[in-house]
LUMMARNU-874912 format. One record per residue: y, z, x of N, C-alpha, C in turn; residue in one letter; residue number from 1. Coordinates in nm, 4 decimals. Each point is the difference from the previous one (the first is absolute). Layout:
      npy      npz      npx     capy     capz     capx      cpy      cpz      cpx aa   i
        Y        Z        X        Y        Z        X        Y        Z        X  A NUM
...
END
This chain:
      npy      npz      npx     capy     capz     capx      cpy      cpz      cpx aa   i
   2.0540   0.9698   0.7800  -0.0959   0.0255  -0.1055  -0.1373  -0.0481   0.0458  X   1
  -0.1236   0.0696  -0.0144  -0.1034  -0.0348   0.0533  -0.0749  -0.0756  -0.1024  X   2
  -0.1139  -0.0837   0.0090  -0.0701  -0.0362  -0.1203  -0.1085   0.0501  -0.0310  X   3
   0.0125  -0.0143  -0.1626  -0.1446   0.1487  -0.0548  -0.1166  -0.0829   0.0481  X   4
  -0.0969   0.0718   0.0259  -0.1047   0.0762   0.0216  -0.0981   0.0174  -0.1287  X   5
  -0.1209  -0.0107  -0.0427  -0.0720   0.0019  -0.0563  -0.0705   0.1827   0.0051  X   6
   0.0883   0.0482  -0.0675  -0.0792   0.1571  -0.0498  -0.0653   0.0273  -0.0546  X   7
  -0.1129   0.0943   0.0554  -0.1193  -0.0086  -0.0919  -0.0260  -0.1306  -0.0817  X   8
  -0.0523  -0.0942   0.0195  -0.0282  -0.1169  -0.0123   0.0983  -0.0574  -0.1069  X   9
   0.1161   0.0449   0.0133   0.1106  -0.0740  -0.1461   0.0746  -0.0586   0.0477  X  10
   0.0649  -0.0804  -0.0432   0.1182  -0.0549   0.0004   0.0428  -0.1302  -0.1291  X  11
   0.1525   0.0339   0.0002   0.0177  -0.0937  -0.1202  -0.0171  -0.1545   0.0500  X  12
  -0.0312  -0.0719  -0.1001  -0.0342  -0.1199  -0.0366   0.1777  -0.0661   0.1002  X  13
   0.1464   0.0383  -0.0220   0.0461  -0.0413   0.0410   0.1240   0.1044   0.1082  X  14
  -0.1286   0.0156   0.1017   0.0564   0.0625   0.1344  -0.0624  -0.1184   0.1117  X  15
   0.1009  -0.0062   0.0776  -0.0907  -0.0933   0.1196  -0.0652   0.0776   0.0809  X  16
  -0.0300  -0.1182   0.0510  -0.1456   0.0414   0.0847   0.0788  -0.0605   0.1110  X  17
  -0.0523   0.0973   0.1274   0.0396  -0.0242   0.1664  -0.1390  -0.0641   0.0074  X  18
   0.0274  -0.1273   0.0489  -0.1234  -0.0854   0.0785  -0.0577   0.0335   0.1205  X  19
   0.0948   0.0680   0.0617  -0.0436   0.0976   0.1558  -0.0893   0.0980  -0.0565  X  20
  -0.0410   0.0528  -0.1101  -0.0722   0.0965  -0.0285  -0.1141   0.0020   0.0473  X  21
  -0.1070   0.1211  -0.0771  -0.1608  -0.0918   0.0442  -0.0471  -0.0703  -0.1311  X  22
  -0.1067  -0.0775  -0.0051  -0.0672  -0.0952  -0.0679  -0.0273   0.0721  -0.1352  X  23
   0.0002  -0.0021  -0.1108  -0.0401   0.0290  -0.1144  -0.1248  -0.0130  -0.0213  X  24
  -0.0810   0.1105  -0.0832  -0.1192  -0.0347  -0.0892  -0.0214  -0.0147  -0.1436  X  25
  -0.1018   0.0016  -0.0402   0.0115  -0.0758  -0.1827   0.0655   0.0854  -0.0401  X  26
  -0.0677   0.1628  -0.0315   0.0769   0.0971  -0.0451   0.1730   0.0070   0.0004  X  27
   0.0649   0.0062   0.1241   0.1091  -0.0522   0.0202   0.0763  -0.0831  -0.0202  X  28
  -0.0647  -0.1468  -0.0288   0.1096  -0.1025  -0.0333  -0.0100   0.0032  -0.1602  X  29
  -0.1431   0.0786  -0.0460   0.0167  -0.0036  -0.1689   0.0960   0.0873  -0.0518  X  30
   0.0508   0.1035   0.0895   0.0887   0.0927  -0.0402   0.1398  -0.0593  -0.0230  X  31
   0.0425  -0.0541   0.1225   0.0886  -0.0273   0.0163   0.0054  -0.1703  -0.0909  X  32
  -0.0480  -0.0685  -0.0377   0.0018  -0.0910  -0.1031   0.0032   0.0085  -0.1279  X  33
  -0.0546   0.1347  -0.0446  -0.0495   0.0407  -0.1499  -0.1195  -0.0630  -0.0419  X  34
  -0.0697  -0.0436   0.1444  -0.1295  -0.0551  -0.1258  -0.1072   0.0930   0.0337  X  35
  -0.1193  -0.0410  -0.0784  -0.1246   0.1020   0.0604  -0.0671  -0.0684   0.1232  X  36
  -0.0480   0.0312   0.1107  -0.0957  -0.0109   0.1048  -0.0745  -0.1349  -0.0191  X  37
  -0.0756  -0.0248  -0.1284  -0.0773  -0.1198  -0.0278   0.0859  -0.1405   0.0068  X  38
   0.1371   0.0472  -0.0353   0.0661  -0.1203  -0.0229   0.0403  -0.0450   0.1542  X  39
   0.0399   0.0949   0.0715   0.0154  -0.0222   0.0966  -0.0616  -0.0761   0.0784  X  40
  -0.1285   0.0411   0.0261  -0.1387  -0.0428   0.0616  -0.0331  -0.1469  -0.1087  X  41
   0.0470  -0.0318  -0.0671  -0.0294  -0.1081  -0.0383   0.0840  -0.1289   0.0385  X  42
   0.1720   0.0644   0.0072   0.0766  -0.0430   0.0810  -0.0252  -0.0431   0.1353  X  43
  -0.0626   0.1278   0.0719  -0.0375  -0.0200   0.1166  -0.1327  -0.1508   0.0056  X  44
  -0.0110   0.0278  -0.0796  -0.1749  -0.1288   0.0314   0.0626  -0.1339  -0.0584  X  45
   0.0976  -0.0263  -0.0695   0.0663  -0.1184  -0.0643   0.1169  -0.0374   0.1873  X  46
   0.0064   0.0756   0.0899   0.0850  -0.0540   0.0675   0.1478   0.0379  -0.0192  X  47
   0.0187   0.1096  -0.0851   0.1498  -0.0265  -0.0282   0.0706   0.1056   0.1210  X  48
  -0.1045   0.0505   0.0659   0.0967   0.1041   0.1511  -0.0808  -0.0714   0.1428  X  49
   0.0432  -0.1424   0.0288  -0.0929  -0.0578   0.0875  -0.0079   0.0426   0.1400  X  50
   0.0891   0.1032   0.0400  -0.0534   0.1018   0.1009  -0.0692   0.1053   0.0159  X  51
  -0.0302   0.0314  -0.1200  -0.0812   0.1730  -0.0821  -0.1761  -0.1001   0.1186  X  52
  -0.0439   0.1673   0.0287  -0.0988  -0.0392   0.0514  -0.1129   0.1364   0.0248  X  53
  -0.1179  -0.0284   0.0394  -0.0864   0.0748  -0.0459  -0.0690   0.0990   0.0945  X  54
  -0.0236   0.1261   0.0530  -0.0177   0.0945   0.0799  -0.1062  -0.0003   0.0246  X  55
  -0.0905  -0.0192  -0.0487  -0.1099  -0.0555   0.0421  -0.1198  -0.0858  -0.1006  X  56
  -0.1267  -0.0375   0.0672  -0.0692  -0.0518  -0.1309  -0.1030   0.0500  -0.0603  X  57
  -0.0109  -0.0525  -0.0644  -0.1299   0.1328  -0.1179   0.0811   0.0733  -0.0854  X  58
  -0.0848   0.0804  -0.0595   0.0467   0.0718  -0.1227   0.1099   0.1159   0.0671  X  59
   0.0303   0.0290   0.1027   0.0926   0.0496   0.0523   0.1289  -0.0269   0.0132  X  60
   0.0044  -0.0966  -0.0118   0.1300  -0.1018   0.0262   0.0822   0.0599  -0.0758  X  61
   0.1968  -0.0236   0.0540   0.0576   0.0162  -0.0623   0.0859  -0.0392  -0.0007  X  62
   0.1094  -0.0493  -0.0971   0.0491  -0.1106   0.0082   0.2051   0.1038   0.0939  X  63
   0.0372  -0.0950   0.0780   0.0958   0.0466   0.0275   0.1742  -0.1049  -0.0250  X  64
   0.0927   0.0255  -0.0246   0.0974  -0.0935  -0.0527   0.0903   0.0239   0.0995  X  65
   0.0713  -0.0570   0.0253   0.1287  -0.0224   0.1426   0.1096   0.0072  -0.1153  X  66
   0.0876   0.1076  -0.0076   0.1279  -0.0079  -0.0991   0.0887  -0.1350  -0.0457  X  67
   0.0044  -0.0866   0.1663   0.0417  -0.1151   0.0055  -0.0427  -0.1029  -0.1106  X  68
  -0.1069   0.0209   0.0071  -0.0999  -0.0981  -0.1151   0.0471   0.0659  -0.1741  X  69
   0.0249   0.1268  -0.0106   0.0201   0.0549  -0.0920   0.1395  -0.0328   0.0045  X  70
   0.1245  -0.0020   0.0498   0.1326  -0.0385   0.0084  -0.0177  -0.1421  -0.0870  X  71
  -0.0633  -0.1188   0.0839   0.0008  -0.0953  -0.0703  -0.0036  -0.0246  -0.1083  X  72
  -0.1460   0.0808  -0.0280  -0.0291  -0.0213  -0.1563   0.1045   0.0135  -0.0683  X  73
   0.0109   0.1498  -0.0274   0.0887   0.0298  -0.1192   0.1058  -0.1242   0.0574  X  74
   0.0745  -0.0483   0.0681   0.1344  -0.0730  -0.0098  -0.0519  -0.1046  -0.0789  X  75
  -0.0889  -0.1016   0.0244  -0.0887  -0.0639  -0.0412  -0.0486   0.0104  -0.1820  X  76
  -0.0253   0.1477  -0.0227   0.0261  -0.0312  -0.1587   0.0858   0.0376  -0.0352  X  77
   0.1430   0.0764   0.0500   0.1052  -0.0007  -0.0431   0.0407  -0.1421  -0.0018  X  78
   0.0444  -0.0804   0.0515   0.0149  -0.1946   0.0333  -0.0819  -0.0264  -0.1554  X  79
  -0.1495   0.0084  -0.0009  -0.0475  -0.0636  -0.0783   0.0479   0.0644  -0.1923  X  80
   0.0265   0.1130   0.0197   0.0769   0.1026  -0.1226   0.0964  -0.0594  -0.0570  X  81
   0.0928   0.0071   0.1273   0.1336  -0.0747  -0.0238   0.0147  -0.1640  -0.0803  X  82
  -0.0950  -0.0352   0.0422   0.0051  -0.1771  -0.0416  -0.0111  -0.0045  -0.1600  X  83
END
């Protein structure tokens, strides 16, 4: 069985993610989280994906996420859910 793949920028909230993949962007990890883009990027600036990193600087920039970092998380508030 292979692991899904992000189609046309979807995927459910609970499909895994291959960490071998490539790096995620906001659009992308908001999809696949259910939140909107802002929350994300706010996530992103609070530290909570401490490998997510930035393509370049200036108003160009864009932020990129390593799945790995996204793996964590969610386990991370599943753990914190659970309690």
């Amino acid at each position: 069985m292979t692991s899904p793949t992000i189609t046309d920028g979807y995927m459910t909230p609970s499909d895994e993610l291959d960490p071998d993949e490539p790096d995620m962007t906001v659009p992308q990890l908001a999809k696949v989280l259910g939140l909107r883009p802002e929350t994300v990027r706010r996530y992103l600036a609070e530290g909570a994906f401490p490998n997510a990193y930035r393509t370049a600087n200036g108003p160009k920039a864009r932020w990129r996420i390593p799945r790995a970092s996204v793996i964590a998380w969610r386990r991370n508030q599943r753990r914190q859910n659970s309690q």
